[in-house]
C-alpha positions as CSV (number, residue, x, y, z in Angstrom):
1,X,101.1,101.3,80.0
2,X,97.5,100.7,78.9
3,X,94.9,102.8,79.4
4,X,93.1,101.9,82.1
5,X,89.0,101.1,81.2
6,X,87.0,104.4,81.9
7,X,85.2,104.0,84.8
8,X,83.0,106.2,87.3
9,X,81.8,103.9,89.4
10,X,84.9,102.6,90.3
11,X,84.4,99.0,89.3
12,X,87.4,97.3,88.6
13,X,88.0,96.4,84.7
14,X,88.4,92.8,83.6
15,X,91.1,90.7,83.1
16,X,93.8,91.4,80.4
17,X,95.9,88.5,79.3
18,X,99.2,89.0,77.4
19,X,102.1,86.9,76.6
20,X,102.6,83.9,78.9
21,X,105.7,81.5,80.2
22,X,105.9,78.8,82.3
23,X,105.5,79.1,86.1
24,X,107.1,76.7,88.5
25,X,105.3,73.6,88.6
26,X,103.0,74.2,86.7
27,X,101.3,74.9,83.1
28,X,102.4,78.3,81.2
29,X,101.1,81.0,82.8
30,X,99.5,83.9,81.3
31,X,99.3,88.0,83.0
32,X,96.1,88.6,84.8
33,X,96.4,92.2,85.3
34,X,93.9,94.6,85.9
35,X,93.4,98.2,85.8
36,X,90.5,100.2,87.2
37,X,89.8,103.6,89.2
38,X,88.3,104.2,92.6
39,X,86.5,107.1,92.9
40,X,87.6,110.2,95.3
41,X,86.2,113.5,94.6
42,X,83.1,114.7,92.6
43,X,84.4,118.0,91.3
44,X,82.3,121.2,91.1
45,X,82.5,120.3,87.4
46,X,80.4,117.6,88.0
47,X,83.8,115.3,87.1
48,X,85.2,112.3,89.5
49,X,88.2,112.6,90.4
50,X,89.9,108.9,90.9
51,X,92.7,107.1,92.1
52,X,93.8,104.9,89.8
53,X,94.7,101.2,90.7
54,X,96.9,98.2,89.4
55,X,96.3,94.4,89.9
56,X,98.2,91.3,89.0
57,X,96.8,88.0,90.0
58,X,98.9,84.5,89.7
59,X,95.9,82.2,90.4
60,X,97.8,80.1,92.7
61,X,98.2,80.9,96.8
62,X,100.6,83.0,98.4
63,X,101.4,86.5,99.8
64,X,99.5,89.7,98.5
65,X,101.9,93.0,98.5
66,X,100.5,96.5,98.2
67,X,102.4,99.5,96.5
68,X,101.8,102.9,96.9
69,X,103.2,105.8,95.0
70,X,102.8,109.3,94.5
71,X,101.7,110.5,97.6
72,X,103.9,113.7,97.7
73,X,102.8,115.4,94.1
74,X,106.2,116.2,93.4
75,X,107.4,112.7,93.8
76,X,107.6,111.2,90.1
77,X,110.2,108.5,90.1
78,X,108.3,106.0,92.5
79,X,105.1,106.4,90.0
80,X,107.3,105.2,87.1
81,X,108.5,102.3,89.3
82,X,104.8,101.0,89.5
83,X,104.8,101.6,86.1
84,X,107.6,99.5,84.7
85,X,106.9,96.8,87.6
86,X,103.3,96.1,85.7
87,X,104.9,96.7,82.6
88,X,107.5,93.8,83.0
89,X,104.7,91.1,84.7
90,X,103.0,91.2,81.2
91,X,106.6,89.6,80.1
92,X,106.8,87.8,83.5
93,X,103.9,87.0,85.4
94,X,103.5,86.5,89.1
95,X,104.6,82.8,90.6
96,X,101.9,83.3,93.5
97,X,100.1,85.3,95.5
98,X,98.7,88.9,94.2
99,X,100.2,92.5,94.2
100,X,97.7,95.7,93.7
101,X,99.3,98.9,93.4
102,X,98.1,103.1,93.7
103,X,100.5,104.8,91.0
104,X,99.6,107.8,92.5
105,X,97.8,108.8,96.0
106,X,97.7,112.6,95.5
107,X,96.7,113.3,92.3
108,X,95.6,117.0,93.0
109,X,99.1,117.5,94.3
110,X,100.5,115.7,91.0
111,X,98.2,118.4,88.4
112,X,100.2,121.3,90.6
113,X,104.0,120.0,91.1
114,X,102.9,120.0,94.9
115,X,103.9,118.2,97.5
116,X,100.7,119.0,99.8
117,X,97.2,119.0,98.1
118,X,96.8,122.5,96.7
119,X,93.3,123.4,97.9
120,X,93.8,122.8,101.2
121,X,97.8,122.6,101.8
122,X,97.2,119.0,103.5
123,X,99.8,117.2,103.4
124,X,97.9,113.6,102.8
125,X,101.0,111.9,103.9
126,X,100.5,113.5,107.7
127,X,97.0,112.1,107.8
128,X,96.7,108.7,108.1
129,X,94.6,106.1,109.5
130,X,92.3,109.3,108.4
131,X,88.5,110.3,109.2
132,X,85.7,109.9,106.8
133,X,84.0,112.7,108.5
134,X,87.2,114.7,108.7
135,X,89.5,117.2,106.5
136,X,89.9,116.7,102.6
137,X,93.3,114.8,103.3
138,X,91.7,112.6,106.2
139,X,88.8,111.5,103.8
140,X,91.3,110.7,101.1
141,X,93.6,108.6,104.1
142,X,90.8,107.0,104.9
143,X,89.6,105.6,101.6
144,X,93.4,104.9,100.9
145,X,93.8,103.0,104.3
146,X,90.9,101.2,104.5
147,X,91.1,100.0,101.1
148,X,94.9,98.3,101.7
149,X,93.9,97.2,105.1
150,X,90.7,95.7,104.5
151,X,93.1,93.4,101.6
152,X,95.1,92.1,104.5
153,X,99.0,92.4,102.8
154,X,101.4,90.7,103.7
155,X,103.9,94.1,103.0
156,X,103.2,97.2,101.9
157,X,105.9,98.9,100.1
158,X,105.1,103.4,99.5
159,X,107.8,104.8,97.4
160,X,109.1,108.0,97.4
161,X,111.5,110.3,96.2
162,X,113.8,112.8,98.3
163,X,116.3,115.6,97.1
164,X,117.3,116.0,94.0
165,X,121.0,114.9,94.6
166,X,119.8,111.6,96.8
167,X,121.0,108.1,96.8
168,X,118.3,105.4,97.0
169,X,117.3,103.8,100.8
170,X,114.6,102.5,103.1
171,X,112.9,103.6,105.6
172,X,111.7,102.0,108.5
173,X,109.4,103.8,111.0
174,X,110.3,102.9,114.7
175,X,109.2,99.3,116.3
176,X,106.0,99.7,117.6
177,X,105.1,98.5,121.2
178,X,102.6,96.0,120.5
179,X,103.5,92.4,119.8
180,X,101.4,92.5,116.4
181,X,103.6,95.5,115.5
182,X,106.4,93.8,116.9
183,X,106.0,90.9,114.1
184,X,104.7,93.4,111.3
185,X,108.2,95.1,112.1
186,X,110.6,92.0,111.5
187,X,109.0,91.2,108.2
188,X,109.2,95.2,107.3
189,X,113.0,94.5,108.4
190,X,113.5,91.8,106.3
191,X,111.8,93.5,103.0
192,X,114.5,96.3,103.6
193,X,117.3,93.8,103.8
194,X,116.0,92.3,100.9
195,X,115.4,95.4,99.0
196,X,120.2,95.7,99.1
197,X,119.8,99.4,99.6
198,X,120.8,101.0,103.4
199,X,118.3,100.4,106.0
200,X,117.7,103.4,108.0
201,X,115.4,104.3,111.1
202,X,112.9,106.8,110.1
203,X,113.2,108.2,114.3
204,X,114.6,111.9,113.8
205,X,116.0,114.2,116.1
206,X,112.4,116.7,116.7
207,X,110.4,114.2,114.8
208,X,107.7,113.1,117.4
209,X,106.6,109.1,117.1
210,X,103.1,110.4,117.0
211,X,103.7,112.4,113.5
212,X,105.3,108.9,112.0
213,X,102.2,107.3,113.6
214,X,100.3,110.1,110.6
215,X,102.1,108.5,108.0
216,X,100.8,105.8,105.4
217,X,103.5,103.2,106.6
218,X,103.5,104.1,110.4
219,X,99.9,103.7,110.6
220,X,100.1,100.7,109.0
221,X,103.0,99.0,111.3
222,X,101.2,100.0,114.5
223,X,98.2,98.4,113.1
224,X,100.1,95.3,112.8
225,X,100.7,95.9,108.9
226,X,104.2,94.9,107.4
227,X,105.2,98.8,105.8
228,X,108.2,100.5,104.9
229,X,109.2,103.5,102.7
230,X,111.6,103.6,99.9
231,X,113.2,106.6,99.0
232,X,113.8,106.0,95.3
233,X,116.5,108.9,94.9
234,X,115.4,113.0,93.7
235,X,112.6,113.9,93.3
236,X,110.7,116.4,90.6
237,X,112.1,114.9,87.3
238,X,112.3,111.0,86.6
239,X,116.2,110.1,86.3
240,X,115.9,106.6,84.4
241,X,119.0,105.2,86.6
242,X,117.2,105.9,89.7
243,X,113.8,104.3,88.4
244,X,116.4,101.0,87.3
245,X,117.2,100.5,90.8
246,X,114.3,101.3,92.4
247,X,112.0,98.2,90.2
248,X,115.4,96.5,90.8
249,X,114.7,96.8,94.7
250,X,111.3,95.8,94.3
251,X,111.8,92.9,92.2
252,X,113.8,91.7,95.1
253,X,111.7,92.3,97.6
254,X,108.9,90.5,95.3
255,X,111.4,87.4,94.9
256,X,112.5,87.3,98.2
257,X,108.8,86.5,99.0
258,X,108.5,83.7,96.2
259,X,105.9,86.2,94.1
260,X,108.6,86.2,90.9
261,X,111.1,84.7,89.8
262,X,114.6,86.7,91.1
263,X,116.3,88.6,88.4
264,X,119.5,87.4,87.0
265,X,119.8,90.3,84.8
266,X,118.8,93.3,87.6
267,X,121.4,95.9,88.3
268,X,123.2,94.9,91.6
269,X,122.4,96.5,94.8
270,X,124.5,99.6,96.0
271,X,128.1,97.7,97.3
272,X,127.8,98.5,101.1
273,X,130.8,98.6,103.1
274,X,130.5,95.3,105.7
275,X,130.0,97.1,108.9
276,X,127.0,98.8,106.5
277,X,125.6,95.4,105.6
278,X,122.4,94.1,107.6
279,X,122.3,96.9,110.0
280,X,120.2,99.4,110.8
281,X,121.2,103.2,110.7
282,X,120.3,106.2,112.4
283,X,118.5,108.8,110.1
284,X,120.2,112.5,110.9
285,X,120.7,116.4,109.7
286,X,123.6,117.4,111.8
287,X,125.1,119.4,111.3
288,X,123.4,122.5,111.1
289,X,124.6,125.8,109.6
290,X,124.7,128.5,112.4
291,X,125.6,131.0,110.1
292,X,123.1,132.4,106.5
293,X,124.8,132.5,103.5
294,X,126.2,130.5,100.2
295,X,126.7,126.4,100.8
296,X,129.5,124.9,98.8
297,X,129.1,121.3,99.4
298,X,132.5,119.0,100.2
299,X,130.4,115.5,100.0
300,X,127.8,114.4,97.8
301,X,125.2,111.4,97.5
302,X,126.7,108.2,98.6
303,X,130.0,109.5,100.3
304,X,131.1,107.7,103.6
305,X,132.4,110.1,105.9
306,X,134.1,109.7,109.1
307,X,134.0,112.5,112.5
308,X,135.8,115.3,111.1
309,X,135.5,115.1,107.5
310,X,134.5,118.4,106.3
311,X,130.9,118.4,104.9
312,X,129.9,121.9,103.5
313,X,131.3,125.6,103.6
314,X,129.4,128.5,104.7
315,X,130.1,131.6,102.4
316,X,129.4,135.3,102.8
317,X,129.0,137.8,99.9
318,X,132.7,138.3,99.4
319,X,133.4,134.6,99.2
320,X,135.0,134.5,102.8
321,X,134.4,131.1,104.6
322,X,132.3,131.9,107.9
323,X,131.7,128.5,108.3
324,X,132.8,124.9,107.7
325,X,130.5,122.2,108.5
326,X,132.2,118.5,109.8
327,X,130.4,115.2,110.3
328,X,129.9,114.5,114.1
329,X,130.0,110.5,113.5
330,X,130.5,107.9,110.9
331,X,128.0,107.9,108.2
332,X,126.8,107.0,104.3
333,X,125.8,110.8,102.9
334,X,122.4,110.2,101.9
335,X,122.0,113.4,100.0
336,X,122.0,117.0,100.3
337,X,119.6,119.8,99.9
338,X,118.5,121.4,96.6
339,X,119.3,124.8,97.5
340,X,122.9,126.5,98.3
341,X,121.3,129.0,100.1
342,X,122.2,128.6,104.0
343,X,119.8,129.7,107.3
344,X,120.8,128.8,110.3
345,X,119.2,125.9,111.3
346,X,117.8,124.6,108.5
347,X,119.2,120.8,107.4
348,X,121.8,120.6,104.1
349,X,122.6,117.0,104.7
350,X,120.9,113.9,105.4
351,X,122.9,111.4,107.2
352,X,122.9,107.4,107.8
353,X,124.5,106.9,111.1
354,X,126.1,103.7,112.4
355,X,124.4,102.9,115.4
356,X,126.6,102.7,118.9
């Protein structure tokens, strides 16, 4: 990617043509992309600390989409989405509308491999609509989410990354009451669908609506904002096949909205059996291990299981099985943790559930 102009005021840089094609209808089209910084933090080192931010502008009407990355530190792959998305619109520019992207919402987590921000163990991703008068993290959600929401998207796409051993899938946070959340929910809905990967319901068992109310993309649905979350497989280290199918996702999102042109040459979606395709699954952990001890795994990423299929073993010491974990319903293994270590309790799997 370029380097971004230098810039502690914020202000945004200026346009940087490359390349060009022909646009529908229209005369060749050349990039408009812009890179710039809004400022966060003044540092006791009298530095500014800044987020950095992405533009691309077609110069004709339509739909402006937002993405967001990088808001867990650890969470690498979705930043090098963003960057190969802007990467590939100096080749092929947008049709219409605008898209404006944060590579990377945490950057304090980033500099320490954190998930949280390190100085004050904030998770920034629990924090949202914010307060400017608040926390470190609600100051930081609040510049974030007034900046998107004063824009007016028409979706907001925040990509993640989950275990290590994960398959791609988004996340929709429950269907808000009100009737603007109602409509923001059906066009998050039809982003997923578009997007080819599982569609699952962020509502978890012991998750409470008001924590997915904290997050970046629940905030923004109850506000009436089109948001969803894709989980662009593990996180930690960038695997190049997972970042192929996550710009892949977002292409198609992006096309399904007429802002590109689709892809001919994308890697297809994940091949979803039929009572998989179009609907909407239940996100789970069961089951639990009630026993501690060493987790050899029967399943992996992407297995469809069925009640009874055996998920994980429970070892002691000696290597006698204590335990053998078996799925309680149907369901696409979405991944599985990154430790082998079992306490009882604590999640190995996460599941997509058919629903009823």
């Amino acid at each position: 990617m370029p380097e971004p102009p230098d810039s502690a005021s914020g202000r945004r840089g200026g346009d940087r043509p490359a390349g060009g094609r022909r646009a529908r209808g229209g005369p060749p089209a050349r990039p408009r992309l812009r890179f710039s910084r809004l400022p966060v933090l003044d540092g006791a080192d009298l530095t500014t600390r800044r987020l950095a931010l992405l533009e691309a502008r077609s110069g004709r009407p339509g739909p402006l989409v937002w993405l967001t990355a990088g808001i867990h530190g650890d969470e690498v792959g979705g930043i090098v989405v963003v960057q190969e998305l802007f990467r590939r619109l100096r080749r092929r520019p947008l049709l219409a509308g605008r898209l404006a992207a944060f590579p990377l919402l945490n950057p304090f987590g980033f500099d320490a491999a954190s998930r949280r921000i390190p100085s004050t163990e904030e998770d920034l991703n629990r924090s949202f609509p914010g307060d400017p008068a608040g926390t470190f993290a609600e100051r930081m959600a609040h510049l974030i989410h007034s900046r998107i929401v004063g824009d007016a998207p028409a979706l907001v796409l925040d990509l993640h990354n989950d275990w290590i051993r994960s398959i791609p899938y988004a996340l929709i946070d429950p269907r808000p009451a009100s009737e603007a959340g109602r409509t923001a929910y059906a066009r998050a809905r039809a982003a997923a669908a578009a997007t080819g990967f599982p569609m699952v319901d962020e509502q978890v068992e012991g998750v409470s609506r008001a924590m997915l109310r904290s997050t970046l993309t629940g905030c923004l649905l109850e506000g009436g904002v089109a948001a969803l979350t894709l989980e662009l497989g593990g996180a930690h280290v960038v695997d190049e096949g997972h970042v192929a199918s996550g710009l892949a996702a977002v292409w198609r999102v992006l096309a399904d909205l007429g802002v590109v042109e689709p892809d001919a040459d994308a890697p297809p979606a994940p091949a979803l059996p039929g009572r998989y395709r179009g609907r909407m699954l239940r996100y789970g952990h069961r089951p639990y291990p009630s026993h501690a001890g060493i987790v050899r795994f029967r399943v992996g990423p992407g297995d469809f299981v069925r009640p009874g299929t055996p998920i994980a073993a429970v070892q002691d010491l000696f290597g006698r099985n204590v335990e053998l974990l078996r799925a309680e319903s149907e369901a696409i293994v979405l991944g599985h943790a990154d430790s082998s270590i079992a306490v009882p309790g604590v999640p190995l799997v996460a599941m997509a559930l058919l629903s009823g």
